[in-house]
C-alpha positions as semicolon CSV with decimal commas, in nm:
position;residue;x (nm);y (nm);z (nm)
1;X;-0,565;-2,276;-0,901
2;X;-0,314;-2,549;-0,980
3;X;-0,629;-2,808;-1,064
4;X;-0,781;-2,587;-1,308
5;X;-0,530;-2,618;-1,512
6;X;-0,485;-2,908;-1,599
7;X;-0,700;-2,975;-1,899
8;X;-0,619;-2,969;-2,283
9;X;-0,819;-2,624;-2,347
10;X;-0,703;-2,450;-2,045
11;X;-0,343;-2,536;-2,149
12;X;-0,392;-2,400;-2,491
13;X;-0,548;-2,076;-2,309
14;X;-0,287;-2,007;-2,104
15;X;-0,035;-2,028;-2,382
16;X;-0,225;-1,781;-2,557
17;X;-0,282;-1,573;-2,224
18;X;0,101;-1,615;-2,184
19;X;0,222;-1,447;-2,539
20;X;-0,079;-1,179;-2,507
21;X;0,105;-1,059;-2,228
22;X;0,462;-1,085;-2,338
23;X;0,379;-0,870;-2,685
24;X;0,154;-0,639;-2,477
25;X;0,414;-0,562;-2,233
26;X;0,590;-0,225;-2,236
27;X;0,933;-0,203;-2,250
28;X;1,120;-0,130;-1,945
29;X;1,434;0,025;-2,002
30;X;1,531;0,295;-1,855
31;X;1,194;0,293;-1,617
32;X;1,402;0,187;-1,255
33;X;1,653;0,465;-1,333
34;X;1,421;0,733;-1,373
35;X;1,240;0,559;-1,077
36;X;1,491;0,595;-0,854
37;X;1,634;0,906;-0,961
38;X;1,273;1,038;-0,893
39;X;1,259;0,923;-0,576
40;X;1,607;1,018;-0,458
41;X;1,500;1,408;-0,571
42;X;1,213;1,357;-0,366
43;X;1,392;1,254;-0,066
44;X;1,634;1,585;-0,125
45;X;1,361;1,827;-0,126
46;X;1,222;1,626;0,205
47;X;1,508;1,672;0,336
48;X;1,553;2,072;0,272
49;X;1,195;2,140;0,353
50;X;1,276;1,937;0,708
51;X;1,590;2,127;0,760
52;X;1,475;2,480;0,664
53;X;1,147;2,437;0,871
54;X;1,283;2,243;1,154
55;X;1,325;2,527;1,373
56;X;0,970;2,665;1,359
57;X;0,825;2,325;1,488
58;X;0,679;2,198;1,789
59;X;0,698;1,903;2,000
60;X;0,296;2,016;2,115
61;X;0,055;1,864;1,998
62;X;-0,237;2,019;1,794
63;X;-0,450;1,906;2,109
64;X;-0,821;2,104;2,155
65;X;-0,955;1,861;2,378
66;X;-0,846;1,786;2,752
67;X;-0,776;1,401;2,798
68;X;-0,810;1,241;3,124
69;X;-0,437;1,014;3,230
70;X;-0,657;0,755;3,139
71;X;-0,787;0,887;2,826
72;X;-0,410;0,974;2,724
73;X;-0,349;0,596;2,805
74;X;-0,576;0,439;2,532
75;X;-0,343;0,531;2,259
76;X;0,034;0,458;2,229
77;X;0,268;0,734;2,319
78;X;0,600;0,622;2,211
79;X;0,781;0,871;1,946
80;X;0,708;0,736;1,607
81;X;0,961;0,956;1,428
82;X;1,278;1,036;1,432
83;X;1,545;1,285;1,632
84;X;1,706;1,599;1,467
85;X;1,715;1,678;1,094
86;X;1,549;1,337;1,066
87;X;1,232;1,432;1,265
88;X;1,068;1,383;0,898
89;X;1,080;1,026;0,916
90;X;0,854;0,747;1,012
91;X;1,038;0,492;1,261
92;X;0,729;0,241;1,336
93;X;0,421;0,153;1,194
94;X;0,149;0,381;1,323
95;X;-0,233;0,321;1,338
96;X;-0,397;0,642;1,291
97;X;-0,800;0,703;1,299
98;X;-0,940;0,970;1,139
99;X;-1,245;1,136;1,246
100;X;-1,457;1,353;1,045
101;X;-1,684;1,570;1,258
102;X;-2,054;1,723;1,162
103;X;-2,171;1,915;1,471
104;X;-2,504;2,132;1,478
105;X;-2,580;2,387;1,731
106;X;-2,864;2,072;1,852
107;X;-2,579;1,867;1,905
108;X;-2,423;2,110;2,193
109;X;-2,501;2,150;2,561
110;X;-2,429;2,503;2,557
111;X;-2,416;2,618;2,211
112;X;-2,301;2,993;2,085
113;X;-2,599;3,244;2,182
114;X;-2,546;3,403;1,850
115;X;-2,629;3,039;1,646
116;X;-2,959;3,004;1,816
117;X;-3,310;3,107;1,676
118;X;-3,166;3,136;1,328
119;X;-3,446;2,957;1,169
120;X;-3,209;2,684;1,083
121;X;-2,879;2,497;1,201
122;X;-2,544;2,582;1,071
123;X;-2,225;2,415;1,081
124;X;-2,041;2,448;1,415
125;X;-1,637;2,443;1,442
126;X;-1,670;2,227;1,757
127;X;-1,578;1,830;1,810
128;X;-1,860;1,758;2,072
129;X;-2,105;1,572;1,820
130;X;-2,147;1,269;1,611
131;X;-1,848;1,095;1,426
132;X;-1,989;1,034;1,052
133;X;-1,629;0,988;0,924
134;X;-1,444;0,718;1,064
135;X;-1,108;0,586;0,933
136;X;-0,852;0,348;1,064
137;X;-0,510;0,406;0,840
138;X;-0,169;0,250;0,923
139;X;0,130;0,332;0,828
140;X;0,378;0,076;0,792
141;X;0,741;0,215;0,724
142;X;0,821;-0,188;0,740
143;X;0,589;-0,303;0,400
144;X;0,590;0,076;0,277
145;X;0,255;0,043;0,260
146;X;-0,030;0,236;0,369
147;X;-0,407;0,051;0,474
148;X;-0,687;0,247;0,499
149;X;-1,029;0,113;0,677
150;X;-1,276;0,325;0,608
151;X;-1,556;0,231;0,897
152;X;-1,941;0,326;0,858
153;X;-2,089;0,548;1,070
154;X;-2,410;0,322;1,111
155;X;-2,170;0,025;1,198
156;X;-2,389;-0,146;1,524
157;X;-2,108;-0,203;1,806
158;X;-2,085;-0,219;2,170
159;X;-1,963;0,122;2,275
160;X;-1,791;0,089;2,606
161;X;-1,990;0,176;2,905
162;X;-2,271;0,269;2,695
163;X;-2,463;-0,048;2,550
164;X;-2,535;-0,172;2,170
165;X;-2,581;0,144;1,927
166;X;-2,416;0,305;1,628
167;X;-2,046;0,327;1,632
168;X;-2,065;0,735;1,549
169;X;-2,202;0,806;1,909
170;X;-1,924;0,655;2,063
171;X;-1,754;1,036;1,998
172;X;-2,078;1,195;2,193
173;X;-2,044;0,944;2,471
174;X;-1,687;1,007;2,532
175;X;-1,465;1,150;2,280
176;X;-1,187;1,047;2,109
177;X;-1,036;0,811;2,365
178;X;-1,417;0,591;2,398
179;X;-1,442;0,589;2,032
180;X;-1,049;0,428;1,980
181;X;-1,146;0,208;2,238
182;X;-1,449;0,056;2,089
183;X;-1,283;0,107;1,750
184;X;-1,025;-0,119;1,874
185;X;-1,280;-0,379;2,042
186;X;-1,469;-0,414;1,690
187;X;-1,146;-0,488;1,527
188;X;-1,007;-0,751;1,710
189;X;-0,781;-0,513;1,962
190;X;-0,579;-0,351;1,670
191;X;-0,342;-0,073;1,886
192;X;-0,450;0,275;1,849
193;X;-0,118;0,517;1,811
194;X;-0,324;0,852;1,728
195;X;-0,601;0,988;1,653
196;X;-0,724;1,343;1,420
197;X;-1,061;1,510;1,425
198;X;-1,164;1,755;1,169
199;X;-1,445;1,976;1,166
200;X;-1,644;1,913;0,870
201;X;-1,585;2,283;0,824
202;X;-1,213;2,233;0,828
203;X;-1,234;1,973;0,520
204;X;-1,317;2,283;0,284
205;X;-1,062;2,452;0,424
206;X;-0,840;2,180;0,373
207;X;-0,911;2,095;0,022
208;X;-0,939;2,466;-0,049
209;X;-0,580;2,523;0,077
210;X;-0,467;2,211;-0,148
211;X;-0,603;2,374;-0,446
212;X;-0,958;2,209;-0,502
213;X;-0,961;1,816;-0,605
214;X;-1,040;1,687;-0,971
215;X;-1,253;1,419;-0,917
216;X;-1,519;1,207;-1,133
217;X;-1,862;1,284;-0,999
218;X;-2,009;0,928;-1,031
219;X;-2,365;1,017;-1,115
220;X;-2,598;1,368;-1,090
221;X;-2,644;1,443;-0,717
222;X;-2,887;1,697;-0,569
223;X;-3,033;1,718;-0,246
224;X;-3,164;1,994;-0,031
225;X;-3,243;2,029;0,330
226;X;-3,324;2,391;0,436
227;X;-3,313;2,287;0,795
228;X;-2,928;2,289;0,746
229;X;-2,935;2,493;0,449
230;X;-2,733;2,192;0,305
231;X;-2,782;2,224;-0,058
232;X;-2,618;2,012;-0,269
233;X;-2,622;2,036;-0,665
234;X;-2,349;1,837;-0,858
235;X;-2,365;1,682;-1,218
236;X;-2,229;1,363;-1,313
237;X;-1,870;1,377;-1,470
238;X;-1,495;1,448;-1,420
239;X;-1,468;1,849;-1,277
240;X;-1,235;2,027;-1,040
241;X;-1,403;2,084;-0,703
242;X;-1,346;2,331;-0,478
243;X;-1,360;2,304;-0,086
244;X;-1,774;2,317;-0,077
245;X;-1,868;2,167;-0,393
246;X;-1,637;1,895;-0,214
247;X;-1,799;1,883;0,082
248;X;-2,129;1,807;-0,158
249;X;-1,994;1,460;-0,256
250;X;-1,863;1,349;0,058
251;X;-2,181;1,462;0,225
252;X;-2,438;1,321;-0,004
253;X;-2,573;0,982;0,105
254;X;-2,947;0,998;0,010
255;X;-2,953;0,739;-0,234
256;X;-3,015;0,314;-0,207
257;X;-2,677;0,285;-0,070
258;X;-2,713;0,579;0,183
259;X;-2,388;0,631;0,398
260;X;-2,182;0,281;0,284
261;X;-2,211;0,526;-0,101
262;X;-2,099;0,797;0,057
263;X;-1,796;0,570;0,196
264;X;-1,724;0,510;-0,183
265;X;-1,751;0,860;-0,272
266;X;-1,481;0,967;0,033
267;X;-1,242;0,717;-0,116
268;X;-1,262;0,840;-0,427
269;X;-1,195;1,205;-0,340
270;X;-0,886;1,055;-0,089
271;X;-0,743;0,870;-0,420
272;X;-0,788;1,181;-0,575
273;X;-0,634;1,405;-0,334
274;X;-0,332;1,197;-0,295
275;X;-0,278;1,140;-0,641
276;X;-0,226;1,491;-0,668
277;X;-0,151;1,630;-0,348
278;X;0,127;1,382;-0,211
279;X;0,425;1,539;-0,351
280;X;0,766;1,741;-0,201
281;X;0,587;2,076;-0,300
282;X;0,264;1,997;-0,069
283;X;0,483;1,867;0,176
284;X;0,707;2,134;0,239
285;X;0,345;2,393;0,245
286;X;0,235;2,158;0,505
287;X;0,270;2,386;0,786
288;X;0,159;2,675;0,603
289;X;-0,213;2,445;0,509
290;X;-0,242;2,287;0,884
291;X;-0,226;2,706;0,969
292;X;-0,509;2,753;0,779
293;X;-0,722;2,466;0,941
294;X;-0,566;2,450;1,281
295;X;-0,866;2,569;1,431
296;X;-1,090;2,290;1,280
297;X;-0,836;1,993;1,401
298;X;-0,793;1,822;1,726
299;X;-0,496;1,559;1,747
300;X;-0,275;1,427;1,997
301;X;-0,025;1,424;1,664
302;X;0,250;1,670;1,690
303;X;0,381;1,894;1,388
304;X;0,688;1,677;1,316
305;X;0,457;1,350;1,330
306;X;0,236;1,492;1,103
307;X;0,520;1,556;0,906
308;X;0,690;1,206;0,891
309;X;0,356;1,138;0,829
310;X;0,327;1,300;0,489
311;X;0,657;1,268;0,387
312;X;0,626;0,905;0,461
313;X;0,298;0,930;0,184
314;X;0,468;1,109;-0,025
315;X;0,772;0,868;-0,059
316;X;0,443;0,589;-0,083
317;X;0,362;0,386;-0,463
318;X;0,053;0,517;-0,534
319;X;0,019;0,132;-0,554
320;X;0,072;0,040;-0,252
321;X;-0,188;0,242;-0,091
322;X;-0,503;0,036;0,003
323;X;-0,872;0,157;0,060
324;X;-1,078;-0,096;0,240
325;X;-1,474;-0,064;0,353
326;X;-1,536;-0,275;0,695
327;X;-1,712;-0,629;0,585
328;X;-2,031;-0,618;0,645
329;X;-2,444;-0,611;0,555
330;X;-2,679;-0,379;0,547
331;X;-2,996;-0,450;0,826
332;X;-3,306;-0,584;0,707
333;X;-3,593;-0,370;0,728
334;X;-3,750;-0,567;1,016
335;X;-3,462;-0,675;1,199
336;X;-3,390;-0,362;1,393
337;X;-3,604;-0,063;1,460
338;X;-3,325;0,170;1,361
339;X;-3,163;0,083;1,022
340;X;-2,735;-0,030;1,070
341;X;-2,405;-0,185;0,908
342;X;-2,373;-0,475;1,079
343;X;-2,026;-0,617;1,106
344;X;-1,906;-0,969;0,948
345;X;-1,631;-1,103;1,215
346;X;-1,518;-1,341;1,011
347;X;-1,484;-1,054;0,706
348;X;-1,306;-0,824;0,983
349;X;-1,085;-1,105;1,125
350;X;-0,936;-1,170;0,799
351;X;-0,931;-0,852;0,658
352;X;-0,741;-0,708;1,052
353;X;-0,480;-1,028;0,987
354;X;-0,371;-0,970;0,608
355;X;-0,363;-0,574;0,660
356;X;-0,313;-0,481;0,990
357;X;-0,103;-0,717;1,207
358;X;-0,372;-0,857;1,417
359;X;-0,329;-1,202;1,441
360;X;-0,592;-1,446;1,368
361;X;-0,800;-1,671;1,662
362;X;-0,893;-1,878;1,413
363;X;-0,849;-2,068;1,089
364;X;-0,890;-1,816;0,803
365;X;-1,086;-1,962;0,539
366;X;-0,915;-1,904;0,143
367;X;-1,128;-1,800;-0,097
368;X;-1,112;-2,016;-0,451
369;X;-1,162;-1,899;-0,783
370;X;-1,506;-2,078;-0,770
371;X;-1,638;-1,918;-0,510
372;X;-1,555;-1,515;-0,572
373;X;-1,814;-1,311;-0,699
374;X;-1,675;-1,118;-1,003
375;X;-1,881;-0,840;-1,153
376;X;-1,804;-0,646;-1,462
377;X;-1,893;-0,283;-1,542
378;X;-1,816;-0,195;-1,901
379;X;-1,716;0,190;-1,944
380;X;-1,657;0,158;-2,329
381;X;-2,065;0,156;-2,477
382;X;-1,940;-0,249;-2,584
383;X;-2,245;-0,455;-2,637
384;X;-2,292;-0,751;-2,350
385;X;-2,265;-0,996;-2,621
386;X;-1,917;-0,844;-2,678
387;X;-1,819;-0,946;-2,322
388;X;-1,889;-1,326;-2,367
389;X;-1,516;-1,421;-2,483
390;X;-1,400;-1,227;-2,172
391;X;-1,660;-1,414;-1,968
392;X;-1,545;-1,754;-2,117
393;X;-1,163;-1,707;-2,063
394;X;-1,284;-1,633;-1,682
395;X;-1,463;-1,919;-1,667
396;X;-1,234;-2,174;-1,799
397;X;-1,002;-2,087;-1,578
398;X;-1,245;-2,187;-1,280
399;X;-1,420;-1,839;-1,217
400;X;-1,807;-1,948;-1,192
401;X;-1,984;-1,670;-0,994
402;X;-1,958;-1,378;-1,305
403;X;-2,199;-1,107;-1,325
404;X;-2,238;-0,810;-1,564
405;X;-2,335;-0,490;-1,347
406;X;-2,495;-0,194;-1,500
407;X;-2,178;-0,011;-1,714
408;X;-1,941;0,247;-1,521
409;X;-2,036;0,583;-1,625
410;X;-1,657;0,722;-1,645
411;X;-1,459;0,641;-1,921
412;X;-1,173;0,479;-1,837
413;X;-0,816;0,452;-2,034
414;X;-0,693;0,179;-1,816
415;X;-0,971;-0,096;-1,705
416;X;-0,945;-0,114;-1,298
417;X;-0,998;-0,481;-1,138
418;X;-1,133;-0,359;-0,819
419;X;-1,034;-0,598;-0,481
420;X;-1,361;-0,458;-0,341
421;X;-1,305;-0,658;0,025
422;X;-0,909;-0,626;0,006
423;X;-0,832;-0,981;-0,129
424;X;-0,501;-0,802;-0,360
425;X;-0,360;-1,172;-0,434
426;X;-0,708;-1,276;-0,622
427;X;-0,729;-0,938;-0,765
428;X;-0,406;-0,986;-0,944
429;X;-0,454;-1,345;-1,065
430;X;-0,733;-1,189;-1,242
431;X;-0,565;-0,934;-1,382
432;X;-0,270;-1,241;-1,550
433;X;-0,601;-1,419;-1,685
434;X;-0,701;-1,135;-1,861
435;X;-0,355;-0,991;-1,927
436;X;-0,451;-0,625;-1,922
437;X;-0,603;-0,331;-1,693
438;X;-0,475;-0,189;-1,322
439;X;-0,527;-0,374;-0,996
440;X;-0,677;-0,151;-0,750
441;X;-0,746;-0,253;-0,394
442;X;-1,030;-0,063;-0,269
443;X;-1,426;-0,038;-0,185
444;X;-1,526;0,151;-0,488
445;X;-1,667;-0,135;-0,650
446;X;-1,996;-0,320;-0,674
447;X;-2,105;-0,339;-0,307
448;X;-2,172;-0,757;-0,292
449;X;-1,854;-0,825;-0,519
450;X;-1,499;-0,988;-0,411
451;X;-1,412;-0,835;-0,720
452;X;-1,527;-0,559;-0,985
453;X;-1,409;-0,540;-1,338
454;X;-1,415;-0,195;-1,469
455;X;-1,349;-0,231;-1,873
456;X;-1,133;0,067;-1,988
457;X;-1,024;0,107;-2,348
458;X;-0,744;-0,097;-2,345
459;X;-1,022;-0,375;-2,298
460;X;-1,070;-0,234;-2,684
461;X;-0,753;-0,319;-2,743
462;X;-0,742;-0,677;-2,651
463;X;-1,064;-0,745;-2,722
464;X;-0,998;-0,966;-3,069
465;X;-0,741;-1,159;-2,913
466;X;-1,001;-1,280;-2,700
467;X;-1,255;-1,369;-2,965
468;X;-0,993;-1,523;-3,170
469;X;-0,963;-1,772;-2,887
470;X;-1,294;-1,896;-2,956
C-alpha cells in the first residue's frame, strides 16, 4: 500500500481523505464509560442468573445418540468452563460444529408406522438423515472473538471410510463423530471440542421460544413442493418472523445460487438473532428455551457449557463476531454428474490460519489492493454515474478490479463493506479510503467478491466531498 502513495495526487487525496474523517468523526466522550459500565451490569446479571440457577444444572450432557469409546474420542473432552459459581465462564477456546438436521420418514430404516402412507413426507424429530446445515464456530475467550464457518452441504470431500461424495452424507454414514472427522480432514485437522444437532423442527421451536427474528427478506421467495408439503411464501422486505415463516428463508435454496444462497440467508437470520437475542435477559431464560427444544437437540455439550457458551456471546462485540462461507466454486455443468461446492485449499488454508489456529504448510500468498475484486451495491436509488468519484478515489489509491453489482434492495442507514472471504485487514483499509460506512466480515456479499460495498445513506452524506475532489 506504501507504493501507491507516493504520487502528487494521491498525496493531495489522502489529505483530503484524512480531514473528511477527522470532521466526520463522532465525538467520544463519555462512550468507554458507558461501555464499560454496560458491560460490568452485564457481567452482574451473569453472574446472578449463574448463581440462582446453578443448582438446577447438570454435568450430563444433552446426549440422544450412543457414541462408540472411539466415537467419544474424536472430539476433545477436557472441561472448557469453569468450577463453582464460575461454571458460566469460558476457560479455552472451543471449536463447536453445528449441525442442522432435515430428516424424512425416506430417510429412516425403520420409520414411525403412523408417518407412512400419508400421501406425503413430513418432518421427522430424528438425527439419522442428511446434514444440510453445517457450521464450524470457535470460541476464543483468548481474542474474544467468535469465527463462524458456515460449510455447504454440497461441499465434495472424502468422507472417511466411505469414498468421494457430498460432505452432508457424512452424518448418514456415521453420525456425528464421521462427520467431525471429515470436517476436520477438509480443514486442515482443525480440533473438534463439540458438536450440536438440531432437528430442523427444533429451529422453530427455537426461534419461536426467542420471540420470532426481525430480519430483511432479501428478495420475494415462493416455492412449493407438496411432496413435503413445504410451502414457502415470503415477500421481499424487513418483517418479524416467526419460528416457520423462519424456517421458509433458511430453507429456500431454489434460485441460481441454490444452497451457497441459502448459506447467505442463514447468516443473515444468525446476525439477526444475535443482535437481538445475546443479552443477560436471554441468557438467564436459557434453560427455560433449551426445555422447550430439548427433544430436537443432540450434543455431547453439557448445560453449564452451553451456558459459558452464551454468556461468553453475550459478553462478545457484536464486532467481533465473524461469518465466513468455505472458499470455494461452484461445479461446472459437465464436470461431475452430480452438481457440488468444490473446495479451494489454498482459500481454506488461509482462511483455517488467520481464524482458526491452524497453522499454515505453506507460504500464504497476500492479497494487494490490485488484485481484490471490489463490487459495489448501491441501496440509495443514486444514479451509476453518481458512483464515479467513489470509483476514482478507489482507484487512485491502487484498487483496479471495481465492479458495480445490481443495487441492494434494503435500505441501509450505515453502508456495510462486506469482507466476503474473511480478509478483515483489507476490508478496513477500504473503509479509511472512503472514510465512512461499517466493516462487516461475513459471506453475505456478492458471491465472486473479496469485497462488497453496500452504499447506505451516509454514502449521501459524503457524497459531495467526493465530487469536490474532482
Amino acid at each position: 500500500m506504501t507504493s501507491q502513495r507516493t504520487s502528487a495526487k494521491q498525496n493531495q487525496l489522502a489529505k483530503a481523505l484524512k480531514s473528511r474523517n477527522k470532521n466526520a468523526q463522532i465525538p467520544k466522550s463519555g462512550r468507554w464509560l458507558w461501555f464499560w459500565l454496560g458491560m460490568s451490569g452485564i457481567a452482574m446479571v451473569s453472574a446472578t442468573a449463574g448463581a440462582l440457577l446453578a443448582v438446577s444444572l447438570t454435568s450430563t450432557p444433552l446426549q440422544q445418540a450412543q457414541l462408540s469409546p472411539q466415537d467419544e474420542a474424536v472430539f476433545d473432552g477436557d472441561r472448557i468452563s469453569g468450577s463453582g459459581l464460575k461454571f458460566s465462564e469460558l476457560t479455552r477456546p472451543v471449536n463447536l460444529l453445528v449441525m442442522g438436521m432435515s430428516v424424512l420418514p425416506s430417510d429412516l430404516t425403520n420409520p414411525p408406522t403412523e408417518l407412512q402412507n400419508l400421501g406425503y413426507e413430513p418432518q421427522v424429530n430424528s438425527f439419522d438423515g442428511l446434514a444440510d446445515v453445517m457450521i464450524l464456530t470457535k470460541f476464543d475467550p483468548a481474542t474474544k472473538k467468535i469465527a463462524m464457518l458456515s460449510i455447504p452441504r454440497d461441499t465434495r470431500t472424502e468422507v472417511v471410510g466411505y469414498g468421494v461424495k457430498k460432505l452432508n452424507a457424512a452424518n448418514v454414514d456415521g453420525g456425528p463423530a464421521l462427520t467431525a472427522k471429515t470436517v476436520s480432514n477438509l480443514l486442515g485437522d482443525v480440533a473438534i471440542d463439540r458438536y450440536i444437532r438440531i432437528n430442523v423442527l427444533g429451529v422453530g421451536k427455537l426461534i419461536d421460544a426467542l420471540g420470532g427474528v426481525t430480519v430483511h427478506v432479501p428478495k420475494d421467495l415462493k416455492y412449493q413442493d407438496d411432496s413435503q408439503r413445504l410451502y414457502i411464501n415470503l415477500k421481499a422486505g424487513k418483517q418479524h418472523l416467526n419460528g416457520d415463516q423462519a424456517l421458509q428463508l433458511l430453507r429456500f435454496r431454489h434460485d441460481e445460487l441454490g444452497d451457497i444462497g441459502r448459506v447467505q440467508r442463514q447468516q443473515m437470520v444468525i446476525r439477526a438473532l444475535m443482535d437481538q437475542a445475546l443479552n443477560p435477559t436471554t441468557l438467564a431464560q436459557l434453560p427455560k428455551v433449551l426445555n422447550v427444544v430439548k427433544d430436537n437437540i443432540d450434543t455431547n455439550l453439557t448445560i453449564e457449557e452451553l451456558l459459558a457458551l452464551a454468556g461468553f456471546g453475550v459478553r462478545t462485540n457484536r464486532a467481533n463476531m465473524h461469518m465466513f462461507m468455505l472458499p470455494g466454486r461452484f461445479s461446472q455443468q459437465n464436470e461431475y454428474v452430480a452438481s457440488y461446492w468444490l473446495p479451494s485449499k489454498t482459500g481454506i488454508e488461509k482462511m483455517m490460519s488467520q481464524h482458526f489456529g491452524v497453522e499454515s504448510t505453506g507460504e500464504l500468498t497476500e492479497v494487494n489492493s490490485r488484485s481484490l475484486r471490489v463490487y459495489i451495491q448501491d441501496s440509495t436509488g443514486s444514479d451509476r454515474s453518481e458512483l464515479y468519484p467513489l470509483i476514482k478515489t478507489l482507484e487512485d489509491f491502487g484498487y483496479r478490479k471495481i465492479q458495480i453489482s445490481q443495487p441492494w434492495n434494503e435500505p441501509l442507514q450505515v453502508s456495510n463493506i462486506i469482507a466476503q472471504q474473511g480478509d478483515g485487514e483489507n476490508a478496513e483499509l477500504i473503509r479509511n479510503v472512503l472514510g465512512f460506512g461499517e466493516v462487516r466480515v461475513e459471506s453475505t456479499g456478492i458471491i465472486d467478491s473479496d469485497i462488497t460495498i453496500q452504499l447506505g445513506k451516509d454514502w449521501l452524506q459524503q457524497k459531495r466531498l467526493f465530487k469536490a475532489t474532482y
